[in-house]
C-alpha positions in Angstrom: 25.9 -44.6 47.4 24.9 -44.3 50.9 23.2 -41.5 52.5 23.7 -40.4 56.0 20.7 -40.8 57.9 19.8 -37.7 60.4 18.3 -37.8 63.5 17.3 -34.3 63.9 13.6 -33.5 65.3 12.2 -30.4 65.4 11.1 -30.0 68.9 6.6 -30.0 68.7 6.4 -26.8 70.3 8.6 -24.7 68.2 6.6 -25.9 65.3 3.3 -25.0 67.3 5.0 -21.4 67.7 5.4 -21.4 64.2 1.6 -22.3 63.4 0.2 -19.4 65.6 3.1 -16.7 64.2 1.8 -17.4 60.6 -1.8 -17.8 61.6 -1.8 -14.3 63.6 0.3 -12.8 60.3 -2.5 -14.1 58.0 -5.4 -13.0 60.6 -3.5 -9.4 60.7 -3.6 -9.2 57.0 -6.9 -10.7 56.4 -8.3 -8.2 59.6 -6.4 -5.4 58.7 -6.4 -5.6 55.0 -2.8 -4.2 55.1 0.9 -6.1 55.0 2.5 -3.4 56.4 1.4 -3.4 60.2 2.2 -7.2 60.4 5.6 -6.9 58.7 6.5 -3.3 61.0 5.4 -5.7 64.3 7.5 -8.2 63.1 10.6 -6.4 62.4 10.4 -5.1 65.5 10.0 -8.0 67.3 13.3 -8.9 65.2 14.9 -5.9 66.6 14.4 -6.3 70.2 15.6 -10.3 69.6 18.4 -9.2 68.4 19.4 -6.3 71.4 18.4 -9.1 74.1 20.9 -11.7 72.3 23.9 -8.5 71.9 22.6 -8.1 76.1 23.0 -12.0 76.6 26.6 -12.2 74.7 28.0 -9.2 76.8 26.8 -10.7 79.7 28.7 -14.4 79.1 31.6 -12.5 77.9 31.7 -10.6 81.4 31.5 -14.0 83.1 33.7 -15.1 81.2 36.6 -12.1 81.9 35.7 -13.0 85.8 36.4 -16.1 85.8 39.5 -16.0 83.8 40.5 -13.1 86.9 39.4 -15.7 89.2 42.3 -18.2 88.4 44.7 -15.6 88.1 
């Protein structure tokens, strides 16, 4: 049976943003001797991700509507 071979890489410095997120989590719980804080900063990190992607897809959609009213 053969096996499809990937070449997928994970880029070196989303894995170095990785390392420092879960090494500033642990120092926040270690520090603060709480999981709460860490998990509250983190979900709103989450949160304000999310509202600048929503931002970014409304602003490619109105590009998008312009351009189609371009070639019209």
């Amino acid at each position: 049976m053969a096996t499809g071979h990937s070449d997928f890489d994970v880029p070196t410095w989303i894995a170095g943003v990785v390392l420092v997120l879960i090494a500033v989590f642990v120092y926040a719980v270690v520090i603060g001797g709480s999981l709460t804080g860490p998990v509250a900063i983190a979900l709103g990190a989450l949160e304000l991700a999310i509202a600048l992607f929503v931002v970014y897809l409304l602003y490619r959609f109105v590009l998008a509507v312009e351009t189609i009213a371009d070639k019209m």
